[in-house]
C-alpha positions as CSV (number, residue, x, y, z in Angstrom):
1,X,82.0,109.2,82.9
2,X,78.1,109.8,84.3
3,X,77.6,106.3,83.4
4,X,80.6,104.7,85.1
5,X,80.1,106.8,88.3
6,X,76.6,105.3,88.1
7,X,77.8,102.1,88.1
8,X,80.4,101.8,90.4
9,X,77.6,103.3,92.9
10,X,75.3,100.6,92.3
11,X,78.7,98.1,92.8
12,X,79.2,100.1,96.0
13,X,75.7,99.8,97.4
14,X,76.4,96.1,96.6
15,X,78.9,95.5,98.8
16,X,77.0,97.2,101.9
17,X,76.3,93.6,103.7
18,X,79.9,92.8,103.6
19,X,80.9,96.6,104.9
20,X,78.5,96.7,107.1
21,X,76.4,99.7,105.7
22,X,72.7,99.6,104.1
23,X,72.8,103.1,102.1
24,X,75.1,106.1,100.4
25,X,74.2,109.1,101.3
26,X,76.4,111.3,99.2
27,X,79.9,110.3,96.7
28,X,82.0,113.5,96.4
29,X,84.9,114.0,94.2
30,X,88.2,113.9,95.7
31,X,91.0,116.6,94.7
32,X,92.8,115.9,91.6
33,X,95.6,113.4,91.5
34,X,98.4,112.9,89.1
35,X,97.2,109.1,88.5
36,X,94.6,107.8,85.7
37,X,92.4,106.7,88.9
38,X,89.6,109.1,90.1
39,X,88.5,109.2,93.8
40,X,85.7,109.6,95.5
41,X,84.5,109.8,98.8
42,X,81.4,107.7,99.9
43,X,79.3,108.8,102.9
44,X,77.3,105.6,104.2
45,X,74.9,105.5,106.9
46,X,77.9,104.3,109.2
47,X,80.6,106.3,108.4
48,X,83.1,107.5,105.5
49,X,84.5,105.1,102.4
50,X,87.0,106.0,99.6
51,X,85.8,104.9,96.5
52,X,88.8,104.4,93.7
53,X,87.5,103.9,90.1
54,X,90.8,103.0,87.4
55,X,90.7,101.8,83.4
56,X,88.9,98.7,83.1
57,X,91.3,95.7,84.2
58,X,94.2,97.8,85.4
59,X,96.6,96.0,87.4
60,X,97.2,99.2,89.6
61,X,93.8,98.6,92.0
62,X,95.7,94.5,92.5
63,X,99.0,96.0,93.1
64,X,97.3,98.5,95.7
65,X,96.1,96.0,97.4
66,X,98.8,93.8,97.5
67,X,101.2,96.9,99.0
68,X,98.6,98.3,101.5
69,X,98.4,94.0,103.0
70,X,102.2,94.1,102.6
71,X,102.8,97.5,104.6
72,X,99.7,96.6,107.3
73,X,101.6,93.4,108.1
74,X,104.6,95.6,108.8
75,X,103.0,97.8,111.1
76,X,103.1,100.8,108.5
77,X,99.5,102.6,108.5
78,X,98.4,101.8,104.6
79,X,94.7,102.0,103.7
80,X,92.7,99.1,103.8
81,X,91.6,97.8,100.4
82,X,87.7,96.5,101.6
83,X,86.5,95.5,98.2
84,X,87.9,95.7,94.6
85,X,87.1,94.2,91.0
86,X,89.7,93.9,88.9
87,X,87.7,93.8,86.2
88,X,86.0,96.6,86.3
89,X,88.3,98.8,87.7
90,X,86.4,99.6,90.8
91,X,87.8,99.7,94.4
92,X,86.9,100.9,98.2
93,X,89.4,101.6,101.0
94,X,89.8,103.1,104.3
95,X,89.0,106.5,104.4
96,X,91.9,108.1,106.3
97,X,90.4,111.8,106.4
98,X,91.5,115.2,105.0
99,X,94.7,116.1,106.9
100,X,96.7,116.1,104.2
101,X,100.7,116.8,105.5
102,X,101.2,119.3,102.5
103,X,98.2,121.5,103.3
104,X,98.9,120.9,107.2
105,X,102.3,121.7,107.4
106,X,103.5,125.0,109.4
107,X,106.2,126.7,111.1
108,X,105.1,125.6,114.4
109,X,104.7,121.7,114.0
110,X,107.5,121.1,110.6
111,X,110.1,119.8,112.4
112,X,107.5,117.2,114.3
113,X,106.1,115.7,110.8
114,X,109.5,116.7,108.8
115,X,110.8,114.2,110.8
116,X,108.1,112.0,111.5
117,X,108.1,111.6,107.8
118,X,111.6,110.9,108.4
119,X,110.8,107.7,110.7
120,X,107.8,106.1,108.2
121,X,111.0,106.2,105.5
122,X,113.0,104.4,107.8
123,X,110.2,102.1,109.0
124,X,109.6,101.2,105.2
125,X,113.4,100.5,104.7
126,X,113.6,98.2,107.8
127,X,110.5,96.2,106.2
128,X,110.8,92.6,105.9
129,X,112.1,92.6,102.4
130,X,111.5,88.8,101.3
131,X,108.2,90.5,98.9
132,X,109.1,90.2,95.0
133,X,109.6,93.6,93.4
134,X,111.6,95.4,90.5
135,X,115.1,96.4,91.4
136,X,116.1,99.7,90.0
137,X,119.3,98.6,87.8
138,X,121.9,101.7,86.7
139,X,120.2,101.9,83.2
140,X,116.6,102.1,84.9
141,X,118.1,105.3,86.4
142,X,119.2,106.8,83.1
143,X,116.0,105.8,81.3
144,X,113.8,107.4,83.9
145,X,115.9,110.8,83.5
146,X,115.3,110.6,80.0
147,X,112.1,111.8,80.4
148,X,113.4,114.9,81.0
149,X,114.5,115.2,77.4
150,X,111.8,113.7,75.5
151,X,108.7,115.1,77.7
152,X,110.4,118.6,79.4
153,X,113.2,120.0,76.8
154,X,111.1,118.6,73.3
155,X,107.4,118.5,73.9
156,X,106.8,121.2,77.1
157,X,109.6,123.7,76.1
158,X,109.7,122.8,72.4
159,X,113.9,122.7,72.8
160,X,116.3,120.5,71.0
161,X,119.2,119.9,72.9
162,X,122.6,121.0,70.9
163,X,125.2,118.0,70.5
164,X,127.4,120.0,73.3
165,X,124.6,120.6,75.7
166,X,123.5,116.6,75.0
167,X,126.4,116.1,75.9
168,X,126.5,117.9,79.0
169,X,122.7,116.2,79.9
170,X,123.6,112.8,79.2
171,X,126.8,112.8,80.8
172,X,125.1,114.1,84.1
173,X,122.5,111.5,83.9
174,X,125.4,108.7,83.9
175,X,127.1,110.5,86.9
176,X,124.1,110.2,88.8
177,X,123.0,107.1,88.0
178,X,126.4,105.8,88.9
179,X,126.3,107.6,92.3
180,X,122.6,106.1,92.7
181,X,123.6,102.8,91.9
182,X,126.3,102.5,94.0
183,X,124.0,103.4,97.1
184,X,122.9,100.9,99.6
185,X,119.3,99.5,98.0
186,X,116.5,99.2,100.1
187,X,112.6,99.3,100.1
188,X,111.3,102.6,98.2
189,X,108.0,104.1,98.3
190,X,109.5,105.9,95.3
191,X,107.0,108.7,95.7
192,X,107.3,109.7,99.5
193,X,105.9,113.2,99.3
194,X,104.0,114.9,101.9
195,X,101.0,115.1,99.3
196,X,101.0,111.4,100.2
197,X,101.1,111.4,103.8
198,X,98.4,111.9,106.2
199,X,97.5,112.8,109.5
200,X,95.3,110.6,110.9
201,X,93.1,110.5,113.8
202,X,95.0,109.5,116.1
203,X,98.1,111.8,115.3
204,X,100.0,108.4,113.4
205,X,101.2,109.0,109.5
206,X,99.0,107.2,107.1
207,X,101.1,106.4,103.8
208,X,99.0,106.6,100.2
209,X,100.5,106.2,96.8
210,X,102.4,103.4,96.8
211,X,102.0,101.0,93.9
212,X,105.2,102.2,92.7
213,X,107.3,100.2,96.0
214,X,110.6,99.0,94.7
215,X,114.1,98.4,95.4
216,X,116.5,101.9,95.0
217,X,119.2,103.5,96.8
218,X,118.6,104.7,100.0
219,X,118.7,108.2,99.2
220,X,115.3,108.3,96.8
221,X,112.4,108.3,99.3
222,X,114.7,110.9,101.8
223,X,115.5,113.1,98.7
224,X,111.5,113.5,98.4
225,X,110.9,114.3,101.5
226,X,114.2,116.8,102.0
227,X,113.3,118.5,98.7
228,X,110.0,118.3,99.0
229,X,108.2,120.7,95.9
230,X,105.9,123.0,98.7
231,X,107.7,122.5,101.7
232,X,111.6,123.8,100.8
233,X,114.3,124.0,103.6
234,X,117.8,125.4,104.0
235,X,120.8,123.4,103.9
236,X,121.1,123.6,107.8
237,X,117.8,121.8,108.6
238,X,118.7,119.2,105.5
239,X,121.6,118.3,107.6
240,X,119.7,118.3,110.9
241,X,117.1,115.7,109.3
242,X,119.5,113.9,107.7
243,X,121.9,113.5,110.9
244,X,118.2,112.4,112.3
245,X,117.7,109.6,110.3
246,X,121.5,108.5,111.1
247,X,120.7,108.4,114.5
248,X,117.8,106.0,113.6
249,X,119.5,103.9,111.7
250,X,122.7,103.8,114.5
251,X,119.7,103.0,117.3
252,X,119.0,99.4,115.4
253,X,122.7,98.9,114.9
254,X,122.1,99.3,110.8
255,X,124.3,102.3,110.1
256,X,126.3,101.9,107.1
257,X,129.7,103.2,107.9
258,X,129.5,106.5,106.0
259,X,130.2,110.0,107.1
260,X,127.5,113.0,107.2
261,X,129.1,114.3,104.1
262,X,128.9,111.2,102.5
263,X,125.0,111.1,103.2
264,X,124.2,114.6,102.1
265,X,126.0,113.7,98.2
266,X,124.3,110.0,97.8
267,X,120.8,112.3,99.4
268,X,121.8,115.2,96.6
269,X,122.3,113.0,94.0
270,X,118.8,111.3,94.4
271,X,117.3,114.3,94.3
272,X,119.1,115.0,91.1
273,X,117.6,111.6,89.7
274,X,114.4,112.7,91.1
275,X,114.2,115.9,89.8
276,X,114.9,115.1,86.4
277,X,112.5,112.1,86.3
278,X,109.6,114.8,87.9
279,X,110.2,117.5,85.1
280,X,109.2,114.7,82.8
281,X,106.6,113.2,84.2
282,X,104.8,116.3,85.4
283,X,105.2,117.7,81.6
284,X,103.6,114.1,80.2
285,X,101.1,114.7,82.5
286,X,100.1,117.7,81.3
287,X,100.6,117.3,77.3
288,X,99.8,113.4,77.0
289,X,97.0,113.3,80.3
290,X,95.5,116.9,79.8
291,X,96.3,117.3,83.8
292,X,97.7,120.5,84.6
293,X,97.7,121.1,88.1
294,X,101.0,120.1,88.5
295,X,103.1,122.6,86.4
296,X,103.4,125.3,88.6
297,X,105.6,122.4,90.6
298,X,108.3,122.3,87.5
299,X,109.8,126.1,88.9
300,X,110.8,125.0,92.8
301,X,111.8,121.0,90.7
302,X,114.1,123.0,88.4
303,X,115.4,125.4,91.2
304,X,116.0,122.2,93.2
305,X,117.9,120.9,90.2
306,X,120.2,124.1,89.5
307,X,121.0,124.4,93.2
308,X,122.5,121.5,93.9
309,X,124.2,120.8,90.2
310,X,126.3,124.1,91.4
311,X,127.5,122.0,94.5
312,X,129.3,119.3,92.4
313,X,132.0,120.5,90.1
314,X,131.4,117.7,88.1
315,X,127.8,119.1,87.6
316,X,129.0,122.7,87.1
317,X,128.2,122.5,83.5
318,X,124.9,121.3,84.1
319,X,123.8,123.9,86.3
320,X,124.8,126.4,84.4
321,X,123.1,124.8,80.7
322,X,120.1,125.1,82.8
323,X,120.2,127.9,84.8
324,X,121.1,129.8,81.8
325,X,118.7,128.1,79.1
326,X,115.9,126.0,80.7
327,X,114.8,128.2,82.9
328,X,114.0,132.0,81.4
329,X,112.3,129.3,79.5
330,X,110.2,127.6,82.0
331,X,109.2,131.1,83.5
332,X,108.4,132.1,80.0
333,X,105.8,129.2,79.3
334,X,104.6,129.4,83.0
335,X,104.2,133.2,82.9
336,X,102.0,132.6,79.3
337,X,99.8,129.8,80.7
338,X,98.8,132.0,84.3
């Protein structure tokens, strides 16, 4: 790692001329993320870079780039890309500072970046939409739940679902998939978390993290900001931001004709997607990626889960499977690892 840190310095003093800056004075890690990428920031005699280093050839640095263009032509705040080589994995963007919305977040200003959060979701979904992307199909749903099984019950918790409670899990996932598919589809950021917003310098939302932009139901990007893992509300402010979006969405005459109610399930139901999808990845991050920051996370993602499947009496079953099983479990392998 010495070596490619070495390098991608010398590739960075490189492209001074074009960036307008003769010298680096300092390259300081960045905090963890749950991506393969490691970032850096660059201090230059005129000012502050990010660098970006990835695997050798990944197509995650391109797709970056393309997305951040994509976004900055739709008058979302995306970081610049201002040099990148495929090849060797090396990129530089926009430094958008440390204000970080998870770590700035307090009782005093929520509301203002809950739902200012709220408007960069809907500014995303009102994008112009004719950019070529995946379309998350019914069985993509499933498949991404699945995780859950293979990453969270099997290889984190070393449990092997029963054939009743399989069939209690798998049943569940087509339920939600069905409710998810059945949404409304629009532009996703699939990952909108206030990890990966930030407040920039002058008070706008910058967006980060999102090479993973598809098409989903509506619900999937609101669901991560309403549930968010560090920032949990009651039920009465989940309605008040979700009766806030409404009112954006009646304001440019795009409303679908559905009721409060009707929001709140397709919104829960996301979240259910969501959640099960998280407990996997964050556990194959851990086991497969030897990252572990994330698992104290997989407690409030579970709680999230159990909460809500106890709404539902068609998720009753499911609620109670893991309220009752999964998680004396969870608390048992978090309490051992602490």
């Amino acid at each position: 790692m010495i070596k490619i840190i070495d390098n991608f310095q010398k590739w960075a003093l490189s492209k001074g001329p074009d960036l307008d800056f003769e010298s680096i004075e300092s390259f300081t890690p960045l905090r963890e993320q749950a991506s393969l990428r490691r970032y850096f920031r660059i201090l230059t005699n005129n000012g502050t870079k990010i660098g970006v280093i990835s695997e050798l050839g990944s197509s995650e640095n391109e797709l970056f780039k393309h997305f951040s263009e994509f976004f900055i032509q739709n008058g979302i705040r995306a970081p610049k890309v201002e040099a990148l080589d495929i090849e060797k994995g090396f990129m530089i963007v926009e430094d958008f500072g440390d204000k970080v919305l998870q770590l700035f977040i307090s009782p005093d200003n929520k509301e203002i970046f809950f739902k200012a959060a709220i408007e960069e979701i809907y500014k995303i979904q009102s994008c112009n939409t004719s950019i070529t992307l995946k379309t998350l199909s019914e069985e993509d749903l499933k498949n991404q739940m699945s995780l859950f099984e293979t990453w969270f019950l099997e290889e984190l918790l070393n449990f092997n679902l029963s054939d009743d409670d399989r069939i209690i899990v798998h049943d569940s996932w087509k339920k939600i998939a069905l409710n998810c598919s059945k949404q409304p589809y629009v532009l996703c950021h699939f990952d909108f978390e206030f990890r990966n917003l930030m407040l920039l310098s002058d008070n706008n939302i910058g967006i980060l993290d999102f090479q993973d932009l598809c098409f989903g139901p509506y619900g999937l990007d609101l669901a991560s900001i309403l549930m968010d893992i560090d920032h949990p509300i009651d039920r009465r402010e989940f309605r008040e931001y979700l009766d806030f979006y409404k009112h954006l969405t009646q304001k440019e005459g795009k409303e679908e004709n559905y009721s409060l109610a009707e929001m709140e399930k397709d919104v829960d139901y996301s979240g259910f997607q969501r959640q099960f999808r998280i407990l996997g990845t964050l556990s194959r991050l851990h086991i497969r990626d030897k990252k572990s920051f994330r698992l104290p996370d997989l407690s409030q993602t579970l709680r999230y889960l159990i909460k809500g499947s106890f709404k539902y009496s068609e998720l009753e079953e499911l609620g109670a499977f893991l309220d009752e099983k999964m998680l004396p479990r969870l608390n048992e392998f978090l309490g051992m690892i602490k």
